[in-house]
KEGU-889617 format. One record per residue: x, y, z of N, C-alpha, C in turn; residue number from 1. Coordinates in Angstrom, 3 decimals, padded with zeros to 6 digits. Atoms other than C-alpha are relative to their C-alpha. Layout:
BEGIN
(atom (X, Y, Z), (X, Y, Z), (X, Y, Z), NUM)
...
END
This chain:
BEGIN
(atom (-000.055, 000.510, -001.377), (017.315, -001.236, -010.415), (-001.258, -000.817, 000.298), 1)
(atom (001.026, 001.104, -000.302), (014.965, -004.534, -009.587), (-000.905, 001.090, 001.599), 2)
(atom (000.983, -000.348, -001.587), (011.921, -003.380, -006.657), (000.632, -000.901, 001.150), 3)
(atom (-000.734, 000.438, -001.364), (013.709, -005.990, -004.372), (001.052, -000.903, -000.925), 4)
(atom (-001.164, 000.359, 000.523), (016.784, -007.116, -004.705), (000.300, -001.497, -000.292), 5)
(atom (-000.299, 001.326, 000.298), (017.644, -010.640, -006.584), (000.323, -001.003, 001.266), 6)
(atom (-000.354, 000.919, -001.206), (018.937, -012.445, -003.148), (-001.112, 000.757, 000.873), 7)
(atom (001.282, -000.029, -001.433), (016.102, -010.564, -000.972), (-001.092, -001.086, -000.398), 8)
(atom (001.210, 000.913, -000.057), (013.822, -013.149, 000.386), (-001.253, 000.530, -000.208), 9)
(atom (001.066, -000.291, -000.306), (010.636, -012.993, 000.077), (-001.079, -000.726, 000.693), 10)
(atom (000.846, 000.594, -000.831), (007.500, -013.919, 002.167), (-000.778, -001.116, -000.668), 11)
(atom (000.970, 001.401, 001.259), (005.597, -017.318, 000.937), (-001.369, 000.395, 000.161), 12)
(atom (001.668, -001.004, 000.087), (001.662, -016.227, 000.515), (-000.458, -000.300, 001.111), 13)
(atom (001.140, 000.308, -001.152), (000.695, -018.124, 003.391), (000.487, 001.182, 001.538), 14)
(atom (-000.351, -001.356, -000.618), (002.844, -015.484, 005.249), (-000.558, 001.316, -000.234), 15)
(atom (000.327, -001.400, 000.781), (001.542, -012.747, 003.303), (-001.724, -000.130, 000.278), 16)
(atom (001.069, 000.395, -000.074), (-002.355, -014.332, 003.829), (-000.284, 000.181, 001.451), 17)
(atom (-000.021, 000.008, -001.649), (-001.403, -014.502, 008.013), (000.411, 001.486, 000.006), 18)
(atom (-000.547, -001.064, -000.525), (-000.375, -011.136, 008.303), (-001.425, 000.869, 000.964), 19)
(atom (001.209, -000.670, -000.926), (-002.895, -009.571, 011.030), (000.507, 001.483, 000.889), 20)
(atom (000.363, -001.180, -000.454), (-003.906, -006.588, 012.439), (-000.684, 000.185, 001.147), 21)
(atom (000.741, 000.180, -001.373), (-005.007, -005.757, 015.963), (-000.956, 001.102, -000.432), 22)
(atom (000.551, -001.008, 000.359), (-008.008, -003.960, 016.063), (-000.938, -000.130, 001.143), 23)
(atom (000.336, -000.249, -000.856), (-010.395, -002.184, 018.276), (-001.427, 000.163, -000.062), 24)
(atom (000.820, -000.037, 000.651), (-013.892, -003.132, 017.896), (-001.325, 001.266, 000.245), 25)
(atom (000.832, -001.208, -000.425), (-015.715, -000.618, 019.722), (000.175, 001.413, -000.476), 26)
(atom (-000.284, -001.561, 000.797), (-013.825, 002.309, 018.118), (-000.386, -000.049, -000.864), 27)
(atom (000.190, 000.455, 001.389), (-014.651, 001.308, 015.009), (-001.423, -000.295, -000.247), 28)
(atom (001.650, -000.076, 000.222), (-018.591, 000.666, 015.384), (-000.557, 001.505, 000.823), 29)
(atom (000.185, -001.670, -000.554), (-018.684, 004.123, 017.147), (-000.073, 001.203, -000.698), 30)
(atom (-000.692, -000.824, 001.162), (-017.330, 005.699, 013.929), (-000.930, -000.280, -001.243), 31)
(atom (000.961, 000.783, 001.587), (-019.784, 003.714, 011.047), (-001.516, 000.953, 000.052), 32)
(atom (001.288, -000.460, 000.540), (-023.340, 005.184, 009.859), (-000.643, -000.701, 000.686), 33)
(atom (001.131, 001.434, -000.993), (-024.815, 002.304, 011.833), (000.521, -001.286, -000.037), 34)
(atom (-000.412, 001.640, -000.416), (-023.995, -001.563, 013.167), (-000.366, -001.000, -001.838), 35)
(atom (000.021, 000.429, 000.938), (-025.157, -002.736, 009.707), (001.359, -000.273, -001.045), 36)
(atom (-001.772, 000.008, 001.088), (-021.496, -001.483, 007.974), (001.121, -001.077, 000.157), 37)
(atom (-001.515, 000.601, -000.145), (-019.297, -003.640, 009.811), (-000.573, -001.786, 000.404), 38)
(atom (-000.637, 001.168, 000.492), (-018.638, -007.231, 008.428), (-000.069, -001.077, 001.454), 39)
(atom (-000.405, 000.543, -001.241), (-019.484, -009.844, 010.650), (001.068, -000.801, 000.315), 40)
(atom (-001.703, 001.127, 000.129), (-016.308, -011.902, 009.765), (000.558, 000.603, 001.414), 41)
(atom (-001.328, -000.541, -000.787), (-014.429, -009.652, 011.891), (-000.337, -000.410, 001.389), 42)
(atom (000.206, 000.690, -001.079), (-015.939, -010.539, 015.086), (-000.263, -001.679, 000.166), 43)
(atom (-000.497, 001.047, -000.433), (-014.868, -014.051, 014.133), (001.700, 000.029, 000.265), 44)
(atom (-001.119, -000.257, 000.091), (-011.198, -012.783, 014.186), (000.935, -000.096, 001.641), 45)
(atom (-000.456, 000.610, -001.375), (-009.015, -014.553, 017.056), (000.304, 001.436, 000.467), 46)
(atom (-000.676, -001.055, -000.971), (-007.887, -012.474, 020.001), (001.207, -000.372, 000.409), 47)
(atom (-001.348, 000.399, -000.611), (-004.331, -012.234, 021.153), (000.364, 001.288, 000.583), 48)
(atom (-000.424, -000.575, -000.963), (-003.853, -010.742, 023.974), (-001.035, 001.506, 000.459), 49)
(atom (001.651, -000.968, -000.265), (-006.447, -007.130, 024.302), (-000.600, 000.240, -000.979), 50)
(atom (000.370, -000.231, 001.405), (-006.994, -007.055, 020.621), (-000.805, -000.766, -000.688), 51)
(atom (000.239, 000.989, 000.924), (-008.909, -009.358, 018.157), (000.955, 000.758, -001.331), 52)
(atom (-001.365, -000.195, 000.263), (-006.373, -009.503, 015.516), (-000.778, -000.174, -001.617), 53)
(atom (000.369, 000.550, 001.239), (-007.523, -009.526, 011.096), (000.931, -000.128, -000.378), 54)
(atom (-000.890, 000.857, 000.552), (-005.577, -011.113, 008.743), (-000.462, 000.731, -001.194), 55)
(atom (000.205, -000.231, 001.256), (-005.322, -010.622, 005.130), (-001.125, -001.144, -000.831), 56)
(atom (000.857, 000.991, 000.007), (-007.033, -014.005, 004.665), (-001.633, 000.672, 000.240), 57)
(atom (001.203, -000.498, -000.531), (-010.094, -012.372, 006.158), (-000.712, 001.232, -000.630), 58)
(atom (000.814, -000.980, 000.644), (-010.779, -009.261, 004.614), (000.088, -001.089, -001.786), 59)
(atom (000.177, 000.463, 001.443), (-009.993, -011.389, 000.943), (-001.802, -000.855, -000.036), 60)
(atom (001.257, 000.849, -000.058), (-012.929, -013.702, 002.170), (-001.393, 001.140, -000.088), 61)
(atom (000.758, -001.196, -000.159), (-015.073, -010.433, 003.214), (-000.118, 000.572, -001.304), 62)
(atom (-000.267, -000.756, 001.567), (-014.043, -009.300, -000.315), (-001.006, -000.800, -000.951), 63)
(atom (000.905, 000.527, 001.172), (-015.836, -012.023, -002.348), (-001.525, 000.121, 000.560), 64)
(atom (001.382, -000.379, -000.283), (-019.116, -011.194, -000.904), (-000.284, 001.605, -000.511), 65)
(atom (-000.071, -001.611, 000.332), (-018.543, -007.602, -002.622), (-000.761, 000.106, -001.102), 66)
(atom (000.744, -000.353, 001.382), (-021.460, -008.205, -004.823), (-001.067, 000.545, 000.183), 67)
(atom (001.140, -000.947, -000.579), (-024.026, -006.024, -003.069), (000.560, 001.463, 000.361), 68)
(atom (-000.394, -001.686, -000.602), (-023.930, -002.122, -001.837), (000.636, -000.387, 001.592), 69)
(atom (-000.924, 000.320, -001.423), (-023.527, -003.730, 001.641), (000.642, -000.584, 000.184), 70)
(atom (-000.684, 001.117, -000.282), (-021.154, -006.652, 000.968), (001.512, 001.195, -000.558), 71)
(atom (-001.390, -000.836, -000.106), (-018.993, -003.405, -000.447), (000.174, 001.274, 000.804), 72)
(atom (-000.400, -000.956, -000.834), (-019.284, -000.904, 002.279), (000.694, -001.684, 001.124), 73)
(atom (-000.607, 000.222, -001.274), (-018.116, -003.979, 004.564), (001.422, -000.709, -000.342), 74)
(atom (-001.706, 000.321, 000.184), (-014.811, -004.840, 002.293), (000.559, 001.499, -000.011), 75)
(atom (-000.892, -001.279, -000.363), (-014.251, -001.059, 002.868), (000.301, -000.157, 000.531), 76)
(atom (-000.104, 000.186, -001.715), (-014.798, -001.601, 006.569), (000.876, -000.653, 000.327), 77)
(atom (-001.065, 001.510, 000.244), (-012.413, -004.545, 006.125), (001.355, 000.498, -000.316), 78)
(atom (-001.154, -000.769, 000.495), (-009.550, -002.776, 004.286), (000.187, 000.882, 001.248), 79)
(atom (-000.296, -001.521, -001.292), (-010.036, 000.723, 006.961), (000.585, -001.082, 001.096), 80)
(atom (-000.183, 001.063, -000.629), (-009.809, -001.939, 009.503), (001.397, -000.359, 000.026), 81)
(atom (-001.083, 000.732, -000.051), (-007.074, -004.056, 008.633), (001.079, 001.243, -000.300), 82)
(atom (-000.772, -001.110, 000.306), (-004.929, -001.033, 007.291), (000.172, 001.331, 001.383), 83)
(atom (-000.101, -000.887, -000.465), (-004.970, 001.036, 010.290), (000.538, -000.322, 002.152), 84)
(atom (-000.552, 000.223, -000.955), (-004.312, -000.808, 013.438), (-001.000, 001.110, 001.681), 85)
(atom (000.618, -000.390, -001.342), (-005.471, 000.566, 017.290), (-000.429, 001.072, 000.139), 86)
(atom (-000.091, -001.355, 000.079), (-004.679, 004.306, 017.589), (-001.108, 000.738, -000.458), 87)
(atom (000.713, -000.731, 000.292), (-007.461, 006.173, 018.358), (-000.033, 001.148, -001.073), 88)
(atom (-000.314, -001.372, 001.127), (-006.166, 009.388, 015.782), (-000.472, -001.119, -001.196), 89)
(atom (000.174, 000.371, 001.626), (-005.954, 007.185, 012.907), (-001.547, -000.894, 000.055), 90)
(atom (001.059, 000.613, 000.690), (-009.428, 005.444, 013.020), (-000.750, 000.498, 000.094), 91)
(atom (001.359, -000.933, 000.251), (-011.497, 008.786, 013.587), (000.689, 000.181, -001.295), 92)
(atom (-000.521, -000.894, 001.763), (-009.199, 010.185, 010.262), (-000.531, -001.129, -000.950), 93)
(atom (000.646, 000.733, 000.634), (-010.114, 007.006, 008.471), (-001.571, 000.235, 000.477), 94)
(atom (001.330, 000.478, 000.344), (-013.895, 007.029, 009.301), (-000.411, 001.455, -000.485), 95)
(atom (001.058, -001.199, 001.030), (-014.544, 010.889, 008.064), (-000.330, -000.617, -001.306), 96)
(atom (000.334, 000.528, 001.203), (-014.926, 008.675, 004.885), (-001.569, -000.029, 000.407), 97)
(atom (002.196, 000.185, -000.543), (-018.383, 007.708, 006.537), (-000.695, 001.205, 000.335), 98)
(atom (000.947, -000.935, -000.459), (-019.144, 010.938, 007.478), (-000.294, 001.414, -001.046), 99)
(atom (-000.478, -000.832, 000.904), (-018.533, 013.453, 003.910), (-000.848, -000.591, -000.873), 100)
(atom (000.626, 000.211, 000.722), (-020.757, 011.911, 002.057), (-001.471, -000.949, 000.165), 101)
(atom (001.195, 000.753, -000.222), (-024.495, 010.827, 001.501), (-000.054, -001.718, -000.421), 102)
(atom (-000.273, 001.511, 000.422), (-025.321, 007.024, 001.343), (-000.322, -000.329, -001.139), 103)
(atom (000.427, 000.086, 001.221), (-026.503, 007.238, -002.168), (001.537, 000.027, -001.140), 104)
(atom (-001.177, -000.377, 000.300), (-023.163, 009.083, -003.263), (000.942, -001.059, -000.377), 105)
(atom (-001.033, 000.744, -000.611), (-020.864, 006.558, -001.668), (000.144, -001.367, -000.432), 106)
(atom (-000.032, 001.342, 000.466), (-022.451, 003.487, -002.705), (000.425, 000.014, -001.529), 107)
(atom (-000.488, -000.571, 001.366), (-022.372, 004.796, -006.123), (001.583, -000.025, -000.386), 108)
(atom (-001.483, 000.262, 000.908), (-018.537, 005.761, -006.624), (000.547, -001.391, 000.333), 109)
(atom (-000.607, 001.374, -000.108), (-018.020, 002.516, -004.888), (-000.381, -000.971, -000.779), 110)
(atom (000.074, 000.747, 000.964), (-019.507, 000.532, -007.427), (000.658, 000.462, -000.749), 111)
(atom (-001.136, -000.640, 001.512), (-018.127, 002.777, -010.228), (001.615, -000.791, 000.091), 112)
(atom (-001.237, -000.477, 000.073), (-014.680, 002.841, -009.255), (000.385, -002.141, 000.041), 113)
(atom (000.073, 001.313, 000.249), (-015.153, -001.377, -008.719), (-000.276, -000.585, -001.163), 114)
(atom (000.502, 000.308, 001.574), (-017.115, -002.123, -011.681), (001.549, 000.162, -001.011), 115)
(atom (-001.142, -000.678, 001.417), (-013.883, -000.203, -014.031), (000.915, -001.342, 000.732), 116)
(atom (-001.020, 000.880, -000.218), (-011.437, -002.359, -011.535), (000.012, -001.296, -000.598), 117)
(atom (000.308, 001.704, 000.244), (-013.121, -005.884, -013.001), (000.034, 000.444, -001.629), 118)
(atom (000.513, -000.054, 001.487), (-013.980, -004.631, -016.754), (001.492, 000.708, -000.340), 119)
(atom (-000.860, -000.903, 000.579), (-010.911, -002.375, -017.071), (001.904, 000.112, 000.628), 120)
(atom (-001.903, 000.136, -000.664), (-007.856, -003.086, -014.383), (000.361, 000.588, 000.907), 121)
(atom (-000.423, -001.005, -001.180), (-006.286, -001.621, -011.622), (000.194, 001.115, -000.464), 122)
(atom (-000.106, -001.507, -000.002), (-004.771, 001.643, -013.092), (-000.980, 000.359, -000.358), 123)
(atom (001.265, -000.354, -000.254), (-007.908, 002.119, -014.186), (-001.135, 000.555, 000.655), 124)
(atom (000.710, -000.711, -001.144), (-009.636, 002.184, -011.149), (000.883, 000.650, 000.824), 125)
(atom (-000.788, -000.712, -000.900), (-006.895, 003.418, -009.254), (-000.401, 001.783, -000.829), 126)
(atom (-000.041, -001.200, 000.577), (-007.474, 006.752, -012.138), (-001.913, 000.006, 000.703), 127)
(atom (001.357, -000.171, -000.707), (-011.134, 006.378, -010.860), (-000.272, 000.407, 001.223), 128)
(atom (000.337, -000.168, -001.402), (-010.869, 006.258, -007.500), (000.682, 001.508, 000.294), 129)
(atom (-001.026, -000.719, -000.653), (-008.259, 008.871, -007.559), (-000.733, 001.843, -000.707), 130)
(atom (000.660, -000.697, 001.299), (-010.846, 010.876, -010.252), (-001.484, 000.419, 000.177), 131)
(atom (001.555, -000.054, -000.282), (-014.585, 010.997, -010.863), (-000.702, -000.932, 000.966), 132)
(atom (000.781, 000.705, -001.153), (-015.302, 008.468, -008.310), (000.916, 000.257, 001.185), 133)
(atom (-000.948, -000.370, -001.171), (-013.204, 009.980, -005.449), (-001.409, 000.172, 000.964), 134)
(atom (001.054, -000.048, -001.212), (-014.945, 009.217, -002.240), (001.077, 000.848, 000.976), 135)
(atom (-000.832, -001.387, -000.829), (-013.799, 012.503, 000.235), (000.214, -000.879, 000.960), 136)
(atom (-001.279, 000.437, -001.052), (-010.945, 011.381, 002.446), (000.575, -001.376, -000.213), 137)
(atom (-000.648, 001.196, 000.129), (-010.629, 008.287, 001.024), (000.837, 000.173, -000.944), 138)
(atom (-000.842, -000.205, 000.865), (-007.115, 008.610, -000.751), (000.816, -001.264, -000.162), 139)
(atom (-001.337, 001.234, 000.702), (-004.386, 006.235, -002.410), (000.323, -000.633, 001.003), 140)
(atom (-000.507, 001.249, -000.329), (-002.990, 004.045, 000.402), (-001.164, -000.684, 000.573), 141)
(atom (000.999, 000.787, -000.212), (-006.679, 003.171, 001.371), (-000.575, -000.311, -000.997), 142)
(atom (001.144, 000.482, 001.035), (-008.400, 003.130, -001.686), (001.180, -001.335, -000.776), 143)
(atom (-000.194, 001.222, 000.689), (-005.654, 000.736, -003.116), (000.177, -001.167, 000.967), 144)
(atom (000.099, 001.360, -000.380), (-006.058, -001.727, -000.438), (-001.148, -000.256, -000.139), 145)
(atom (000.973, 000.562, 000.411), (-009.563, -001.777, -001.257), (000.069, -000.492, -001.475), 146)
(atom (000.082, 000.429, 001.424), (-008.820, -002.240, -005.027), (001.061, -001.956, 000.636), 147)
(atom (-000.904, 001.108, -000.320), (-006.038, -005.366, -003.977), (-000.590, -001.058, 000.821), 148)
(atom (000.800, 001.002, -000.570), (-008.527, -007.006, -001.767), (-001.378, -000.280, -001.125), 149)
(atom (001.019, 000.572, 000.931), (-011.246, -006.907, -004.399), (000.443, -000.435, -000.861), 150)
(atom (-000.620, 000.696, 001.023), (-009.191, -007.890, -007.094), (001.671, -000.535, -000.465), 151)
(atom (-001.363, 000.740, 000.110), (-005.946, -009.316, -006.541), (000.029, -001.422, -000.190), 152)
(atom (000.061, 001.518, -000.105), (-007.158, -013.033, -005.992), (-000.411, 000.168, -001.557), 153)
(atom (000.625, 000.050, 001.196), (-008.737, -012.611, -009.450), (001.217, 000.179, -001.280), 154)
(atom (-001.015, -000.042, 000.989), (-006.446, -013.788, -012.375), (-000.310, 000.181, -001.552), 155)
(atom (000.469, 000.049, 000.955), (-007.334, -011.610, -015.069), (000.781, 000.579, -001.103), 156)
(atom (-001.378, -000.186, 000.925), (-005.782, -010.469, -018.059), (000.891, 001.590, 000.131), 157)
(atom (-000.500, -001.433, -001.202), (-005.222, -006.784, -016.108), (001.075, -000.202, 001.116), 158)
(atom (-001.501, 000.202, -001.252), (-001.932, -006.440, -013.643), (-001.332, -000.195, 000.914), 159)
(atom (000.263, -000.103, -000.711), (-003.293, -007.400, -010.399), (-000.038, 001.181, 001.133), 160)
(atom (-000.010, -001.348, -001.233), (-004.058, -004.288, -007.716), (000.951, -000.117, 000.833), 161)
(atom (-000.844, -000.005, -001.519), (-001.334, -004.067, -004.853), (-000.030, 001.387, 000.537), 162)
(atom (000.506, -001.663, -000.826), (-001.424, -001.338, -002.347), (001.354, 000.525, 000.096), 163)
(atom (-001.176, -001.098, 000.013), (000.816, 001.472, -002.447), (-000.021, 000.841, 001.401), 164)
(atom (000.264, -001.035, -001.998), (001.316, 003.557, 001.345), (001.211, 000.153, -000.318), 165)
(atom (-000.870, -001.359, -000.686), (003.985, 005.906, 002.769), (001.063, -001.038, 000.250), 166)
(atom (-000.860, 000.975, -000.820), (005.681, 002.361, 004.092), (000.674, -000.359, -001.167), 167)
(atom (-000.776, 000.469, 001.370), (006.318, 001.092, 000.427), (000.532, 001.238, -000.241), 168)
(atom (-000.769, -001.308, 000.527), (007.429, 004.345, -001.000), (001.050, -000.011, 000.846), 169)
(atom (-000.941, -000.172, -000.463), (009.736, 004.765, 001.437), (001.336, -001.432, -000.324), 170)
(atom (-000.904, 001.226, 000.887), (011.217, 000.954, 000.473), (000.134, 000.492, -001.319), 171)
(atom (-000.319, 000.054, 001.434), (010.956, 001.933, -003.084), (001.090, 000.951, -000.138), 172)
(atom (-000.496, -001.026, -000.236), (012.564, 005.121, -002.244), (001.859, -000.662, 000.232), 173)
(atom (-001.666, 000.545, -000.441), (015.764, 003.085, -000.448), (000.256, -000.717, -000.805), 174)
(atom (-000.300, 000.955, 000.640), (016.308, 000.386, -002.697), (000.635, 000.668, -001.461), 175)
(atom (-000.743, -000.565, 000.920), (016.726, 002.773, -005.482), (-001.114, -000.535, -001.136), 176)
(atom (000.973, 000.182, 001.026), (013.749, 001.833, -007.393), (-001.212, 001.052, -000.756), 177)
(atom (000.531, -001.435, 000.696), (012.438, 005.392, -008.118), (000.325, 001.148, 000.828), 178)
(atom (-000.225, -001.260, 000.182), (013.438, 008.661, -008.058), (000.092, 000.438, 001.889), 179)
(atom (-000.148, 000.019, -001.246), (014.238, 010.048, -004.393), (-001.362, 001.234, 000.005), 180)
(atom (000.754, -001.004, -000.017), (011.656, 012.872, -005.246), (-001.538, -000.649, 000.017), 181)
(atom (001.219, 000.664, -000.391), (009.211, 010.103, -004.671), (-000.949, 000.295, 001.027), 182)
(atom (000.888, -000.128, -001.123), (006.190, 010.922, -002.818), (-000.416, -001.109, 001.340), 183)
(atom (000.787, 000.354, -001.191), (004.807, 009.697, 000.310), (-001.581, -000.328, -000.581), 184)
(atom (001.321, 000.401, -000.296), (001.659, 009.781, -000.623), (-000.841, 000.956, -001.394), 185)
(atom (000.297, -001.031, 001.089), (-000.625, 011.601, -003.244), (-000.170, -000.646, -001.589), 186)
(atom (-000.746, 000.715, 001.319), (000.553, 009.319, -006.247), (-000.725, 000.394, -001.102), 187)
(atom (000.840, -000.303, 001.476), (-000.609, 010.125, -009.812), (-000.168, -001.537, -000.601), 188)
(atom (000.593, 001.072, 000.538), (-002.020, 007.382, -011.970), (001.167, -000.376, -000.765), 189)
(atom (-001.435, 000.260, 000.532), (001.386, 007.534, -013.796), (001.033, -000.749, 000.966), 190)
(atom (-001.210, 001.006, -000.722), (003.135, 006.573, -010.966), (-000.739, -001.223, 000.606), 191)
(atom (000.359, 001.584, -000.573), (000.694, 003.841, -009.893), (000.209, -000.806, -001.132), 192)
(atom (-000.453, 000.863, 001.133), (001.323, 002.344, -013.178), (001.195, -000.333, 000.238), 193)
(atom (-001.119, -000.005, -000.088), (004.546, 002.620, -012.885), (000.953, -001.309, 000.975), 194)
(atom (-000.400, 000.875, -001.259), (004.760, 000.772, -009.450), (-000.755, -001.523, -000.449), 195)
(atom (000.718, 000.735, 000.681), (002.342, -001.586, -010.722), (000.864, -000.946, -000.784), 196)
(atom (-001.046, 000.718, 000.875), (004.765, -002.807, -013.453), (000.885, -000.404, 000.988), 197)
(atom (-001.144, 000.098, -000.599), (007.706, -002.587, -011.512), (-000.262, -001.269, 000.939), 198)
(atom (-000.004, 001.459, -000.441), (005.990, -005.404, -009.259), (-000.510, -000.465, -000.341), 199)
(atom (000.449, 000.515, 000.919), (004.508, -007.266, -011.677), (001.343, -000.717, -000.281), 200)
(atom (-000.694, 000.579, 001.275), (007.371, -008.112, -013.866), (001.410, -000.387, 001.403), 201)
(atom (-001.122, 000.846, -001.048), (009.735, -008.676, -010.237), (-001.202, -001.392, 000.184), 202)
(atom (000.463, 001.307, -000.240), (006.880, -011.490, -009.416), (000.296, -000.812, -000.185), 203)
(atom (000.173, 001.164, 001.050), (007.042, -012.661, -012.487), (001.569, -000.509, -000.619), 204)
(atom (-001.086, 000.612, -000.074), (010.831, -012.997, -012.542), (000.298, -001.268, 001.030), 205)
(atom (-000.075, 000.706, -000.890), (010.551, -014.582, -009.006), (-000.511, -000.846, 000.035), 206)
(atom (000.903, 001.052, -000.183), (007.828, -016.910, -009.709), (-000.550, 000.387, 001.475), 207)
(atom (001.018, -000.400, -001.346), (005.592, -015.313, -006.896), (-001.034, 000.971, -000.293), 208)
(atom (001.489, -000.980, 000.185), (002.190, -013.401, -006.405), (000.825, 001.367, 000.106), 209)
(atom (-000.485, -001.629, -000.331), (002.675, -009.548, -006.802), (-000.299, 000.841, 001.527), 210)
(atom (-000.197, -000.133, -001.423), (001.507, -009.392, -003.091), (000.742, -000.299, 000.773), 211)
(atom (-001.220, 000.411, -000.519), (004.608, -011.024, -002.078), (000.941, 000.565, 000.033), 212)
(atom (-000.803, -000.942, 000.609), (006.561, -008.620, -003.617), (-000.133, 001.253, 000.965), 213)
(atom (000.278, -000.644, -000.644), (004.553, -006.000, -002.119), (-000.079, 000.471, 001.449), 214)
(atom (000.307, -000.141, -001.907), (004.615, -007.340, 001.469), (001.298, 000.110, 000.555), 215)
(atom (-001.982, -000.866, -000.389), (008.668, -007.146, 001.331), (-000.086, 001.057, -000.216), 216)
(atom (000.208, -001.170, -000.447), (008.446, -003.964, 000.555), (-000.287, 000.606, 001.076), 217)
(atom (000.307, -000.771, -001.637), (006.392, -003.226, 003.327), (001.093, -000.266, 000.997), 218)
(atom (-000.546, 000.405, -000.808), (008.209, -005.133, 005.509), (001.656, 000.659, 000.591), 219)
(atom (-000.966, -000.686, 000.063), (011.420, -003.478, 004.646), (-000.061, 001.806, 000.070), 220)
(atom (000.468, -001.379, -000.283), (009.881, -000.201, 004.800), (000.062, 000.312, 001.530), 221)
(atom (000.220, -000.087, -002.110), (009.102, -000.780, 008.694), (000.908, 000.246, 000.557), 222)
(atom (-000.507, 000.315, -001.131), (012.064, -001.592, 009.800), (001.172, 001.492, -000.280), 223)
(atom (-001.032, -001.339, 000.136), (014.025, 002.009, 007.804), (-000.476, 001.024, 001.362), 224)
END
C-alpha cells in the first residue's frame, strides 16, 4: 500500500515552505532560561490578526545558523515554536525541555544527536535523540522536527529527516500504510526507518521533496 495514494495531490514546496503557525510571543519568552534562547527571526514573523504567524521558511533559515550552542538552542526554539501553536497547556509541556536539564547537558546532547544527523543520517540521529542523547521531555514528534529542519534542505547521501507526530500516524494509520497497531507516538528507531523509506521512495516515485509527502499526510491527518 503506497503512503499516499497515486491520484492524491500533493502540496508544491512553496506550499509546504508557507505553512505558518500562530504563535504567542510572550508565553514563550516566559518559559526559556533567559531572552537570549529565542531567535530573533521570529519577531520578524508577520502578524495576522492577534498572532504573529512562523512559517516553515523561517525556522529552515533559523536552522542554517545552527552552527553555534546558541544558533542550536534557537532552531529548537524554532521547531517548539512552530510545532505547537497558541494553547497555553501545550507550550508550558513543551518548555519543561528548558527546565530538566543543566545548560552544559543540553547543549551537549544537542550537538551529539546533530553532529550523528550530518556524519551519519536521520535514523541515526533519530536512534540518538531517542537514546544516549535524549534531552528529558523532548520526545519523537519534537525532536524530529528539529532533525527535518536541520537537515532536510541538505542533499546528502542519507534519507532526508521528516517529522513523524500523532497527526501523521494517524494518516499512515488510515491509508493503510502500516499496521493499525500503529502508535501515536513513542516510535522505535525501526519504525522511524520504516516511515522514513516509505516516504522517501513515494517522493521519489512522485518526483517531489519528502516534505511534500509528509505535509499530505499531515494534512490528511487533520481533517480524520
Amino acid at each position: 500500500m503506497p503512503v499516499v495514494p497515486d491520484d492524491a495531490r500533493l502540496p508544491d514546496r512553496e506550499a509546504v515552505l508557507g505553512q505558518a503557525i500562530p504563535f504567542d510571543r510572550a508565553r514563550w519568552i516566559s518559559q526559556l532560561p533567559d531572552s537570549t534562547w529565542w531567535p530573533d527571526a521570529l519577531d520578524e514573523c508577520p502578524q495576522t490578526g492577534r498572532w504573529p504567524r512562523v512559517d516553515r521558511r523561517t525556522v529552515f533559515s533559523i536552522a542554517r545558523q545552527a552552527d553555534t550552542a546558541e544558533g542550536r538552542r534557537h532552531l529548537l526554539v524554532a521547531a517548539l515554536v512552530w510545532g505547537n501553536g497558541t494553547k497555553a497547556r501545550s507550550v508550558r509541556r513543551s518548555a519543561r525541555v528548558f527546565q530538566n536539564s543543566t545548560r552544559a547537558d543540553f547543549d551537549a546532547r544537542l550537538y551529539e544527536a546533530l553532529d550523528v544527523l550530518r556524519e551519519q543520517g536521520a535514523v541515526a540521529a533519530y536512534r540518538a535523540f531517542n537514546n544516549e542523547q535524549h534531552i528529558p521531555y523532548l520526545g519523537p514528534a519534537f525532536f524530529t522536527k528539529v532533525l527535518y529542519f536541520a537537515g532536510h534542505e541538505n542533499a546528502a547521501a542519507h534519507h532526508r529527516p521528516v517529522i513523524l507526530d500523532s497527526v501523521v500516524s494517524r494518516a499512515l494509520r488510515a491509508v493503510g500504510a502500516v499496521e493499525a497497531g500503529w502508535p501515536d507516538n513513542g516510535w522505535t528507531t525501526a519504525q522511524y526507518d520504516r516511515y522514513v523509506t516509505m516516504v522517501h521512495d513515494c517522493a521519489g516515485a512522485r518526483g517531489v521533496l519528502p516534505d511534500q509527502v509528509e505535509a499530505a499526510l499531515f494534512s490528511y491527518g487533520k481533517r480524520l
